[in-house]
N, C-alpha and C positions, 0 to 999 in steps of 0.2 A: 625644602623647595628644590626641588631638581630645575635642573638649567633648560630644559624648555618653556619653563614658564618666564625666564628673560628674556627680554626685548631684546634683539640683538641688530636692532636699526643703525646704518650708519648716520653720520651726522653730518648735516650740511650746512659749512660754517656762511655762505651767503645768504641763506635764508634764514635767519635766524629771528627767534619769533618772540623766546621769551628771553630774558637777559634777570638775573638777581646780582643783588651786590649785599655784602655781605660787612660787616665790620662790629669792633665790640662799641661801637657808640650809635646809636639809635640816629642821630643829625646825620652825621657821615654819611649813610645811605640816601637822604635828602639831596645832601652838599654833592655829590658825586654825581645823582642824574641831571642836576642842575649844570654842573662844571664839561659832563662829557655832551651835554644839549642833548639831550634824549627824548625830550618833548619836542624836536623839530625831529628828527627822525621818525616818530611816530609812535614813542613808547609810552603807556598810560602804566599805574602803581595799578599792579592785579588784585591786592591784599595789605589787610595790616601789617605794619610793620613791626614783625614782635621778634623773643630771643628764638633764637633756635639753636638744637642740639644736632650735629653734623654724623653721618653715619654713613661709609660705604660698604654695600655687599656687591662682591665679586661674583663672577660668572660659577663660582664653589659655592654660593652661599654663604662665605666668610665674611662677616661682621665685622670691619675695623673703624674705631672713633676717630676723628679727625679732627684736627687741632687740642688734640689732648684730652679732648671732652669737656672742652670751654664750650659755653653757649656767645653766642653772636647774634647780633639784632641782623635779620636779614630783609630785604625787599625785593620782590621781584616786579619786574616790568616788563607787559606784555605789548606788543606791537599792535598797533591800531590796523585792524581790517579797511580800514578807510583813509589809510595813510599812502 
């Protein structure tokens, strides 16, 4: 992969659209959008919420596993266009 094919968008922490939360217990991610009110802000669950395996590639193409190569029950929540 040569690095033009990277996005190299900055990110804009006030607009932020989609938020995941991540933890090794599947409830946790429940208990969490509930606790930080994320349904009154306007976040709706995108996707099931299954394990996942964590992988960053760098602007090299370098592969690193993160968190060890534990899998994590993850959820993401995306922001309601009508919020």
């Amino acid at each position: 992969m040569s690095q033009s094919t990277i996005n190299n968008k900055t990110q804009d922490p006030v607009n932020e659209e989609c938020l995941t939360i991540i933890s090794p217990l599947a409830n946790a991610t429940i208990f969490e959008f509930h606790r930080q009110r994320l349904a009154k802000q306007g976040y709706l669950l995108a996707s099931k919420i299954q394990l996942h395996r964590f992988e960053l590639v760098d602007e090299e193409a370098v592969k690193t596993q993160l968190f060890d190569g534990q899998s994590y029950y993850s959820a993401t929540y995306i922001k309601s266009t009508n919020s």
